[in-house]
Backbone as CSV, one residue per row, in Angstrom:
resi,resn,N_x,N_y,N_z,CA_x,CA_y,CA_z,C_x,C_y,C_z
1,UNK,15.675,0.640,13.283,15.580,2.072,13.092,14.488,2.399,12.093
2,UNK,13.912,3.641,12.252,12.924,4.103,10.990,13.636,4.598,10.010
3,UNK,12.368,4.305,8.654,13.102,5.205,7.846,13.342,6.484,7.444
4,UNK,13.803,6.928,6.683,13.758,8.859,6.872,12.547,9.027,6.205
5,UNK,12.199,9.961,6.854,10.982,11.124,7.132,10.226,11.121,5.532
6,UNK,9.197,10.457,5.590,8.436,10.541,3.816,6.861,11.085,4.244
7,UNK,6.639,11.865,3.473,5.167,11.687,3.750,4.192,10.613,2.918
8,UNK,4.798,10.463,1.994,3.856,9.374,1.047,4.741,7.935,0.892
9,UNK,4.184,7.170,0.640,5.175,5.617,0.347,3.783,5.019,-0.560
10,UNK,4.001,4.836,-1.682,3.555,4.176,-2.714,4.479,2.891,-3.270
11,UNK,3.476,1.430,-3.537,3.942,0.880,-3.318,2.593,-0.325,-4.431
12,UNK,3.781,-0.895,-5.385,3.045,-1.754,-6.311,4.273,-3.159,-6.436
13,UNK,3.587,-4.445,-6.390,4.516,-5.802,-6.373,3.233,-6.754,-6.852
14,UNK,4.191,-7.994,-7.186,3.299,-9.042,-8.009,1.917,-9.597,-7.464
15,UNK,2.055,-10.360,-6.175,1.183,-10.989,-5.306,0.732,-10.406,-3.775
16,UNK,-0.309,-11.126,-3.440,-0.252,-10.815,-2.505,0.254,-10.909,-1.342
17,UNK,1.102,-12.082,-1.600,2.002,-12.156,-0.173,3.433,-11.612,-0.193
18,UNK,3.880,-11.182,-1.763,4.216,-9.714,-1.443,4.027,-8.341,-1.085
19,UNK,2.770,-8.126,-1.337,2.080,-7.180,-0.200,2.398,-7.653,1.011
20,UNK,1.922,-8.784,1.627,2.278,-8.891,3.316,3.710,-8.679,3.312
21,UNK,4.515,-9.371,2.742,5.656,-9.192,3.103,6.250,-8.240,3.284
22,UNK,6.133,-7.112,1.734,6.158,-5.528,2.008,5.830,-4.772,3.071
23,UNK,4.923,-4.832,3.370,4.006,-4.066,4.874,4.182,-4.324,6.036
24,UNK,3.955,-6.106,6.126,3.804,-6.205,7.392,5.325,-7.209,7.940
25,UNK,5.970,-7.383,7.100,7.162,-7.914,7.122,8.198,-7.252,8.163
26,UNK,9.110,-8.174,9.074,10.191,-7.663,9.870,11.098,-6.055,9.946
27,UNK,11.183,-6.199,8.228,11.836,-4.686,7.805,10.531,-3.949,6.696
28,UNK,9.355,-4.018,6.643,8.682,-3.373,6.060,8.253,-2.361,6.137
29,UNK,6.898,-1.902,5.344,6.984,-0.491,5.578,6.130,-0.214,6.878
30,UNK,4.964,-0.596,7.176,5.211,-0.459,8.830,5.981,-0.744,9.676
31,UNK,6.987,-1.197,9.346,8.065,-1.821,10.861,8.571,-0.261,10.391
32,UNK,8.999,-0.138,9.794,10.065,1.144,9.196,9.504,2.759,9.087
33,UNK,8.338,2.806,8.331,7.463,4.032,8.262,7.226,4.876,9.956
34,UNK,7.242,6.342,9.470,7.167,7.091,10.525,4.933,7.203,10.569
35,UNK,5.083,7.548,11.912,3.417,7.678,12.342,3.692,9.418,11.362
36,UNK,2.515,9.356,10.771,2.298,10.302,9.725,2.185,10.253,8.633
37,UNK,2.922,9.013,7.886,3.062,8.739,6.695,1.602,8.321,6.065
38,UNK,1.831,8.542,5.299,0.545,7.860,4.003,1.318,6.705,3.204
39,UNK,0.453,5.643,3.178,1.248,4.206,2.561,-0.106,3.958,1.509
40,UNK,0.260,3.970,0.268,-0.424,3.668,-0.976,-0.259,2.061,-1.676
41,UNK,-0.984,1.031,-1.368,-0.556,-0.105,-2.174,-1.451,0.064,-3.202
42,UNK,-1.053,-0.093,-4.840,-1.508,-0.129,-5.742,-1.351,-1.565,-6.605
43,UNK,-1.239,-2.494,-5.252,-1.447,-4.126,-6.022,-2.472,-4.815,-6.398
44,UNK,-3.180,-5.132,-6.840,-4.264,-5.966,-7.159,-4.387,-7.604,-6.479
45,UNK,-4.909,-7.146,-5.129,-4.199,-8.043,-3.738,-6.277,-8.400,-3.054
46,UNK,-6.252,-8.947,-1.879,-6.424,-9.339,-1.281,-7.230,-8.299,-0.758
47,UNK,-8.551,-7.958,-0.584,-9.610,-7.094,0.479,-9.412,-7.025,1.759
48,UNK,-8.933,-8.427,2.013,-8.788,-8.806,3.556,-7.782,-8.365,4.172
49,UNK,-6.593,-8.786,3.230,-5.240,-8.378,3.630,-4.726,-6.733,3.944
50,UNK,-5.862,-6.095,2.762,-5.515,-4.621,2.673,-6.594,-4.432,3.752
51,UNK,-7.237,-4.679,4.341,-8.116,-4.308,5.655,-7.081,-4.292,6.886
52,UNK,-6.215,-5.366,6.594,-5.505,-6.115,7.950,-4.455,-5.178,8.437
53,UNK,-3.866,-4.970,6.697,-2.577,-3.826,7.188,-3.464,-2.435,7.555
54,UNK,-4.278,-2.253,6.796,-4.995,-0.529,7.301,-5.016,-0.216,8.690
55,UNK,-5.835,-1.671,9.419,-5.605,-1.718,10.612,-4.288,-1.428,11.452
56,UNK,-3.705,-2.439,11.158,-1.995,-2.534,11.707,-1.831,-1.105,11.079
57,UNK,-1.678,-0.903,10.228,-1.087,1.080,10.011,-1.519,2.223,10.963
58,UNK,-2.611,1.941,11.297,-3.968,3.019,11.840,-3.339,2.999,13.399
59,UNK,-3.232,1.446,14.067,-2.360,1.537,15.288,-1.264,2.407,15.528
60,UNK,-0.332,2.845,14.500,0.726,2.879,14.236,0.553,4.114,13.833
61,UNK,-0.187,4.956,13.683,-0.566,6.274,12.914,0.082,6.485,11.263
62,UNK,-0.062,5.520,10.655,0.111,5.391,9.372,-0.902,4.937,8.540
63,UNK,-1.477,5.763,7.851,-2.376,5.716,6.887,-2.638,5.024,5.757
64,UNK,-3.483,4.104,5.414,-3.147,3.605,4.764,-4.173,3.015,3.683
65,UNK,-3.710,3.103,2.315,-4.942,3.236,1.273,-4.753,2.476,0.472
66,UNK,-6.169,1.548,-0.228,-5.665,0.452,-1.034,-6.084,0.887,-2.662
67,UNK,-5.297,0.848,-3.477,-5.441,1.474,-4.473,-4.925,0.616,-5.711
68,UNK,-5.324,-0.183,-6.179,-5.311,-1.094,-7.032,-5.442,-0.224,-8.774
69,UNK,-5.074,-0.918,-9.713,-4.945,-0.262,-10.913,-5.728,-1.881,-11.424
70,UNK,-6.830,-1.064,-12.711,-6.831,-2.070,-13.630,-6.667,-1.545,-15.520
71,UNK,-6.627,-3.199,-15.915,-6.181,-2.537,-16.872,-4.891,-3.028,-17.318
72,UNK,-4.033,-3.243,-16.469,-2.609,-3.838,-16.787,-2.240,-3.078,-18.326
73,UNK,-0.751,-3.609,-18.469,0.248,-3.031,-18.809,-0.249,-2.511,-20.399
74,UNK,-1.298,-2.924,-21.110,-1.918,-2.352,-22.350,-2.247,-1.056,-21.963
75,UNK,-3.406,-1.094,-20.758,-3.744,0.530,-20.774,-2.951,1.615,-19.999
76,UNK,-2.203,0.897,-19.184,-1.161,2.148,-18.635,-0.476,2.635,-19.820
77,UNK,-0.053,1.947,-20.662,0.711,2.719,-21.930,0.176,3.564,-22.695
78,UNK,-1.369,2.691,-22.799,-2.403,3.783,-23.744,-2.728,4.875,-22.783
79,UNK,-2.434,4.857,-21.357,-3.206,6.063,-20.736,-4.150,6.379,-20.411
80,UNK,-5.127,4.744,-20.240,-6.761,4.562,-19.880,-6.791,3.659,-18.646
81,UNK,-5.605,3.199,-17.962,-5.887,2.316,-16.755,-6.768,3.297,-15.725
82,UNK,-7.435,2.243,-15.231,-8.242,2.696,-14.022,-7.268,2.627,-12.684
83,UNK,-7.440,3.603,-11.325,-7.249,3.459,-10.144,-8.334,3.503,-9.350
84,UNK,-8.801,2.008,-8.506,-9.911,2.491,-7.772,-9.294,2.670,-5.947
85,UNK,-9.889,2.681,-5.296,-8.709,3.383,-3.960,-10.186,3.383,-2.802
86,UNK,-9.564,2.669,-1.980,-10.406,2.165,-0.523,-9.714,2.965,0.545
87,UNK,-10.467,3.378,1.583,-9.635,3.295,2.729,-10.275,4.836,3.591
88,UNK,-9.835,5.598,5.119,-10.558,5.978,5.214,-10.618,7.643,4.260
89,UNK,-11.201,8.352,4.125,-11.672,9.952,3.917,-10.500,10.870,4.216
């Protein structure tokens, strides 16, 4: 079954094959996400991988943007981390 109706799904985990697993996994958020949604990974992952799911999302009419933070857990507190963010317009 899908999940209920979101327009956004943001989404941050350790590695990158928790990203795959997240996304492209049996119960993930493309198996689960409705066509419409916007899917935000903000992991510090894999170019390739976040190409792979964009793809697999885009089939699927789920959008999907790679949005990585740097900076780690010093500057999110101070309030200077960077977000840089790929994907299409």
């Amino acid at each position: 079954s899908r999940a209920p109706a979101r327009d956004v799904v943001i989404t941050i985990v350790g590695y990158p094959a928790d990203v795959e697993a997240v996304y492209l996994g049996d119960d993930g958020v493309l198996a689960r996400a409705a066509a419409g949604t916007l899917a935000i990974d903000m992991t510090t992952s894999s170019p390739d991988l976040a190409a792979s799911i964009a793809a697999e999302g885009a089939q699927q009419g789920i959008a999907v943007l790679d949005a990585p933070v740097s900076g780690g857990e010093p500057k999110a507190i101070d309030g200077t981390i960077s977000v840089m963010v790929g994907g299409k317009k």
